[in-house]
C-alpha atoms as one frame of an Amber mdcrd trajectory, in Angstrom:
protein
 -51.645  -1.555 -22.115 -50.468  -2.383 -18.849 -50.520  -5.822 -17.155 -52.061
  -5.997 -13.593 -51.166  -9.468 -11.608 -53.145 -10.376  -8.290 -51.435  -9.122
  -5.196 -49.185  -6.485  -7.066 -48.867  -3.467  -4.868 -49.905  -5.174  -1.742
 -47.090  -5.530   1.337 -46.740  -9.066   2.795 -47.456  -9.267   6.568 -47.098
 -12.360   7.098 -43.158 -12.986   6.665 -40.163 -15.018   8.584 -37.145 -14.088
   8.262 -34.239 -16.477   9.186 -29.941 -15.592   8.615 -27.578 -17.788   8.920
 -23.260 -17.446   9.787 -20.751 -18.857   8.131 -17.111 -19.326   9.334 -13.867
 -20.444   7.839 -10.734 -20.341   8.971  -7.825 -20.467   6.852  -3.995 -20.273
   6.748  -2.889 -17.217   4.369  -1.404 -18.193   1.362   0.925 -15.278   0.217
   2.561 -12.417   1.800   2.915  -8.421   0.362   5.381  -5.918   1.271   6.850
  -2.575   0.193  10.517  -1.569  -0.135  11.558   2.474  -1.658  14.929   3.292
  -2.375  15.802   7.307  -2.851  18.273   9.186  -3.736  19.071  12.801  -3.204
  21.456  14.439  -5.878  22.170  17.740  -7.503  20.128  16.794 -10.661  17.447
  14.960 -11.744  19.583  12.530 -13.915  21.907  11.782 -11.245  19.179  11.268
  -8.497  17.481   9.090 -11.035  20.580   6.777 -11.981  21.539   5.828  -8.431
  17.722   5.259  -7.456  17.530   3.081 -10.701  20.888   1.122  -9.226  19.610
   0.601  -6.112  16.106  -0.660  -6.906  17.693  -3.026  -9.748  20.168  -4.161
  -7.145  16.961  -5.013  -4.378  15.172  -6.544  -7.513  17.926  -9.002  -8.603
  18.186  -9.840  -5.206  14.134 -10.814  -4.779  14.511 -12.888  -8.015  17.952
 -14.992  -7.295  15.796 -15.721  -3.969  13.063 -17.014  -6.166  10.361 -14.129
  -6.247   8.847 -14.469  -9.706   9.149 -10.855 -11.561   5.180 -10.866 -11.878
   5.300 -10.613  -8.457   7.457  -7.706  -7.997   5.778  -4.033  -9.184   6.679
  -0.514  -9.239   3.407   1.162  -7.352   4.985   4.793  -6.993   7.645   6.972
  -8.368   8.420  10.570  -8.017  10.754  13.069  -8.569  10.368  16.506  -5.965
  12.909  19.397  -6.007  14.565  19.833  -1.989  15.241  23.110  -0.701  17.389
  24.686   2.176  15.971  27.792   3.885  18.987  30.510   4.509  18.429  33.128
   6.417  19.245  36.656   5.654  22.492  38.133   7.115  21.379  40.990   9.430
  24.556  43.861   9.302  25.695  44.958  12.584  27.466  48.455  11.208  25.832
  51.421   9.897  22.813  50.975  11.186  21.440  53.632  13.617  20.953  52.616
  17.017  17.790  51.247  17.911  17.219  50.893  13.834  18.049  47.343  12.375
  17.149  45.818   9.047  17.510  41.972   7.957  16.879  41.023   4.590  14.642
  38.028   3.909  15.993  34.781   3.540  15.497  32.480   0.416  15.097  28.850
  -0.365  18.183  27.574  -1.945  17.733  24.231  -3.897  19.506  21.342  -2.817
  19.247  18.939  -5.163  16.403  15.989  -6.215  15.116  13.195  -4.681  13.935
  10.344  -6.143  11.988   7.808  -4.656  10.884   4.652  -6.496   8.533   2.255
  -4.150   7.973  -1.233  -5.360   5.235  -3.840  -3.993   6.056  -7.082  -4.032
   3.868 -10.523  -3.569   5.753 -13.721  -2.270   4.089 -16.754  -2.240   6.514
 -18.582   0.321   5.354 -17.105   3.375   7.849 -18.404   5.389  10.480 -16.555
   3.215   8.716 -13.295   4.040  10.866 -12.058   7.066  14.397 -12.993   4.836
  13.241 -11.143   1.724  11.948  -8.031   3.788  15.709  -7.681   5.496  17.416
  -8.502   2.299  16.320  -6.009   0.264  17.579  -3.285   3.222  21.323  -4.581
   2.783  20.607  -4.279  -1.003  19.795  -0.227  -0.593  16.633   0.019  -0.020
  16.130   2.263   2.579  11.969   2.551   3.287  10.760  -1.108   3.931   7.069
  -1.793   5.329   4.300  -3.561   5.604   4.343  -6.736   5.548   0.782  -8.050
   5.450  -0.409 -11.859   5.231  -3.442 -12.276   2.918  -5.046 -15.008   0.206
  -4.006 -14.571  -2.936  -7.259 -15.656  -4.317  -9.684 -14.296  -1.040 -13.144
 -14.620  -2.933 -12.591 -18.590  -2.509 -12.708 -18.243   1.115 -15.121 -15.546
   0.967 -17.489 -18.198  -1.176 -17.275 -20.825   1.170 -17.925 -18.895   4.616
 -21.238 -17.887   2.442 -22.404 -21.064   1.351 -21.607 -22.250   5.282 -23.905
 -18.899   6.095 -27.050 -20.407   3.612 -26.661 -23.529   4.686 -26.851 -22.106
   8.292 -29.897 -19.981   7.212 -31.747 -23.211   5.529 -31.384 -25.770   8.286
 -33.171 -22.893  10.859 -35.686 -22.103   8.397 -36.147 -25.942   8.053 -36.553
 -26.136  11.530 -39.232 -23.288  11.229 -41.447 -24.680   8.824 -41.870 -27.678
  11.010
């Protein structure tokens, strides 16, 4: 058995609607950047050890200048083969005149190449600039992005929408009357 209620079904046509805007301004409170360090060796163990060093090296460095180790991730690693293109050698004798026949070249593989990328957060802003040049001198050879942001952004999100109902209310206050 179903329930029916008066007005079910039926469109209202007689509406207002009022929106409001909210806006808050606020000084970020942290600061994110990458750093990668890579290494290109004959094998994978090799390429791996040195990357290891040199991202342990930029690490100890971030923590001695007071970047807490929850702060500092690894958000990529990978290990890809490199290989040289060599062209065939094309012989000049025997060949009849007008006749000439290169063999195809071949990739020849290099070596490995290991590239670890770490994010890190640092919650002294003004340290940001220090920490992102520091970890260069400490082998780090890709560094980017430094980005200012809130560590905790629904706060300010919350607060520019309550400012944005409020807003809303007083003109649909205003309305009413």
């Amino acid at each position: 058995m179903g329930l029916r209620y008066i007005g079910t079904g039926v469109a209202a046509t007689n509406t207002i609607t009022v929106s409001g805007e909210g806006e808050v301004v606020a000084v970020p409170d942290i600061a994110t950047f990458t750093f990668a360090v890579v290494s290109l060796k004959t094998t994978v163990a090799d390429a791996q050890t040195d990357a290891t060093a040199k991202a342990n090296a930029a690490m100890a460095y971030l923590k001695d200048a007071g970047v807490d180790e929850k702060d500092i991730q690894t958000s990529d690693y990978s290990i890809v083969p490199q290989y040289d293109y060599q062209q065939g050698v094309c012989p000049a004798i025997g060949a009849p005149e007008g006749v000439s026949y290169c063999p195809p070249g071949r990739q020849v593989l290099r070596g490995y190449e290991v590239r670890q990328t770490t994010t890190v957060k640092v919650r002294d802003t003004a340290k940001a600039g220090e920490l992102l040049a520091g970890v260069g001198s400490k082998g780090a050879t890709e560094v980017s992005g430094l980005n200012f942001t809130f560590d905790n952004p629904t706060e300010v999100e919350q607060e520019s929408r309550r400012k944005a109902i409020d807003d809303a209310k007083d003109k649909a206050s205003v309305l009413a009357k």
